[in-house]
C-alpha positions in Angstrom: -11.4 -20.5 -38.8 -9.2 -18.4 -40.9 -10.3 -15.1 -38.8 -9.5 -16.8 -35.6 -5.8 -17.6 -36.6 -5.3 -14.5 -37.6 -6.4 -12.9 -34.2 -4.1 -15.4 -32.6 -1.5 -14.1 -34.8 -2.0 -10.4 -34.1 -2.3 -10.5 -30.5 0.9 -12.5 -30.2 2.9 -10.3 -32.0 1.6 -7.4 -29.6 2.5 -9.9 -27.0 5.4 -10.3 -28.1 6.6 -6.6 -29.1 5.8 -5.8 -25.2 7.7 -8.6 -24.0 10.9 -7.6 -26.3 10.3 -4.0 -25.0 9.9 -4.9 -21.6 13.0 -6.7 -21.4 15.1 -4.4 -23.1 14.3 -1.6 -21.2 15.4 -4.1 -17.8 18.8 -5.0 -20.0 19.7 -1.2 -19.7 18.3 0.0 -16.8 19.2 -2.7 -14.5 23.6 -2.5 -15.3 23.3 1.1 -15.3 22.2 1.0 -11.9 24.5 -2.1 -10.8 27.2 0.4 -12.2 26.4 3.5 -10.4 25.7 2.0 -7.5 28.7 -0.4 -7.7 30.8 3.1 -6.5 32.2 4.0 -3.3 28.9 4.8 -1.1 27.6 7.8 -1.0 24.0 9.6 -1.2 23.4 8.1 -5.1 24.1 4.5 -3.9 21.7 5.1 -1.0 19.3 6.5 -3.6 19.2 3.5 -5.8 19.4 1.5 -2.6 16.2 2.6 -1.1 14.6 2.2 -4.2 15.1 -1.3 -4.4 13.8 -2.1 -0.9 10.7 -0.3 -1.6 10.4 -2.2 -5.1 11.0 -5.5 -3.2 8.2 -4.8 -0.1 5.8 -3.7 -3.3 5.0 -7.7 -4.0 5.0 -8.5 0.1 2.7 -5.9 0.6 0.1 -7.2 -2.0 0.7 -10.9 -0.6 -0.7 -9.5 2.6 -2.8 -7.3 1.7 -4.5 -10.6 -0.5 -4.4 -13.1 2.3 -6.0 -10.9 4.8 -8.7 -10.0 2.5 -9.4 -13.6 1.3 -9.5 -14.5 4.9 -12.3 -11.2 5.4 -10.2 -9.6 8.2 
C-alpha cells in the first residue's frame, strides 16, 4: 500500500510541476503579446493577429474533423 501512495505522490508532483510551468509560461507570454499588439496597427499587430485566428480554428478543426469521423463520412 505504501508503494502505491508513493506513486500517487510522485506523479502528482510531475503533474503538478507541468501545470506551474505551463501556466507561467501563458502569464508572460500572453501580456507581452496584449502589449505589443495593444500599439497602433501595423505589420506586428497583424502578425500576432493572424496567429490567434489560426490558434482559435486549431480546436474547430479537430471538432470536425472528430464528428465526421465518428459519423464514418
Amino acid at each position: 500500500m505504501r508503494d502505491l501512495l508513493m506513486r500517487i505522490i510522485y506523479g502528482a508532483s510531475n503533474l503538478l510541476l507541468g501545470s506551474f510551468v505551463t501556466v507561467s509560461v501563458g502569464l508572460v507570454v500572453g501580456p507581452t503579446l496584449i502589449l505589443i499588439a495593444s500599439t497602433p496597427r501595423g505589420r506586428t499587430n497583424a502578425i500576432i493577429m493572424q496567429g490567434i485566428d489560426v490558434l482559435l480554428l486549431i480546436s474547430q478543426l479537430f471538432l470536425s474533423l472528430s464528428i465526421l469521423i465518428l459519423l464514418g463520412l
